[in-house]
N, C-alpha and C positions, 0 to 999 in steps of 0.2 A: 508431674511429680511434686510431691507436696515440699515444701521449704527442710522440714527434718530429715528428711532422704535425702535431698541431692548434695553431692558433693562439694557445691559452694558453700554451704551450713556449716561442714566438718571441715572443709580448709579453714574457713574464717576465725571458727571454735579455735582448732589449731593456734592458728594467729592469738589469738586472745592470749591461750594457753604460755604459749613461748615470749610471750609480751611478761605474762605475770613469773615466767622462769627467769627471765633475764635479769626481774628487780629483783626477786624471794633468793638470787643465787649471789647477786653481789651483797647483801647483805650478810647472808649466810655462810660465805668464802670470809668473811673477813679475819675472823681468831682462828682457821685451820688452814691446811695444805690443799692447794687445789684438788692435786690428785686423790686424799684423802677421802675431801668433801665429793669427788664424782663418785669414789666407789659407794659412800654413803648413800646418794642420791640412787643409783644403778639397783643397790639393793633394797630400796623404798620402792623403785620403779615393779620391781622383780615379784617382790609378796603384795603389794595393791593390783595386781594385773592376774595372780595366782589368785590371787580371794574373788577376783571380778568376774574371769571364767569359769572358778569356780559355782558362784552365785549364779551366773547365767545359763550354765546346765553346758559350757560349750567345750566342756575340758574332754579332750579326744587323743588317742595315742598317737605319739610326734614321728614313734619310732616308723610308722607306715610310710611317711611321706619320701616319695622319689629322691632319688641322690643329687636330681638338680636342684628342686626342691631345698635342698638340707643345704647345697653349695651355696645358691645366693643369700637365702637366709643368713648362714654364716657370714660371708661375705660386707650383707648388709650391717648385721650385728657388730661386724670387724671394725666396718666403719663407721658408725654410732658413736661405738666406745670409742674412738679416737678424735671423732668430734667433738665429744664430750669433754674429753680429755685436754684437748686444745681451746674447748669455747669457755672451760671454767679458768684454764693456766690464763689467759684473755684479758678474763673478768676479773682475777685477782690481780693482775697489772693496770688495766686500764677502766675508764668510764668507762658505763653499760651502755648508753645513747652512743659512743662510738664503738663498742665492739659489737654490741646487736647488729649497725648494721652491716659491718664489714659479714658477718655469719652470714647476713641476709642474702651476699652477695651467691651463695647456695643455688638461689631460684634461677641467675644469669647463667649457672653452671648447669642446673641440670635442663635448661632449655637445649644447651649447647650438647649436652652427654645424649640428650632423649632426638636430637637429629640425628647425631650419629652414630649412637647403638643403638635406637629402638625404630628409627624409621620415623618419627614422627617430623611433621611439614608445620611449624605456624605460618599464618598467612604473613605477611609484609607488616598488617597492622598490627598482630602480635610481637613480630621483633621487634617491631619501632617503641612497645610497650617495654620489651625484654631490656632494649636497648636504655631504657629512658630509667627503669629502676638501677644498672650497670650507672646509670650517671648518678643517681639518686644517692646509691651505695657509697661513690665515691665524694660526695658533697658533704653527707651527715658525717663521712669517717675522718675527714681531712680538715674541717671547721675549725675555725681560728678561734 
């Protein structure tokens, strides 16, 4: 699989992405209300994603899709927004090098949610990885 397909390109991307949110939001949180500034950001998110599918020919009716379908979407959505909500109110208390990576602490969480809702096994030398950002998490956030 070539480098632009596989999904270590589009996590990393990711990574990039959330690196460049974390500064453009501490900046951007400073003269408004956090929760303000999310909904601001949520509806930037909302019309650049409408114009993208739009563009890309892939806008398809949502109303089809299964009621499971509809439940975790929502679900996941639910908890977005509250992410959000929580990672800007954060950013307007605190540094951004310590509350990125306290957020980061995400990745320890969903290793630990994807054992035990989705069945998924990492091997030993994945945990000892999962285990080792869990420390990482709590080194950059606690820094004197």
């Amino acid at each position: 699989m070539n480098a632009s397909g596989s999904w270590f390109y589009w996590a990393m991307m990711s990574a990039v992405f959330a690196a460049m949110t974390a500064i453009f939001a501490k900046i951007g949180i400073q003269n408004v209300d956090s929760d303000l500034a999310t909904l601001i950001r949520t509806v930037i998110i909302a019309v650049v994603l409408s114009v993208w599918i739009t563009y890309l020919g892939k806008w398809a009716n949502p109303f089809v899709l299964s009621p499971k379908t509809w439940l975790f979407l929502t679900l996941s959505g639910l908890a977005t927004g509250a992410s959000w909500v929580c990672y800007f109110r954060a950013l307007k208390m605190g540094e951004a090098s310590k509350v990125a990576p306290v957020d980061k602490f995400s990745l320890v969480l969903v290793a630990i949610f994807a054992f035990a809702f989705l069945g998924e096994r990492p091997s030993l030398r994945e945990w000892g990885g999962i285990a080792m950002v869990g420390g990482g998490v709590l080194l950059l956030a606690f820094k004197r």
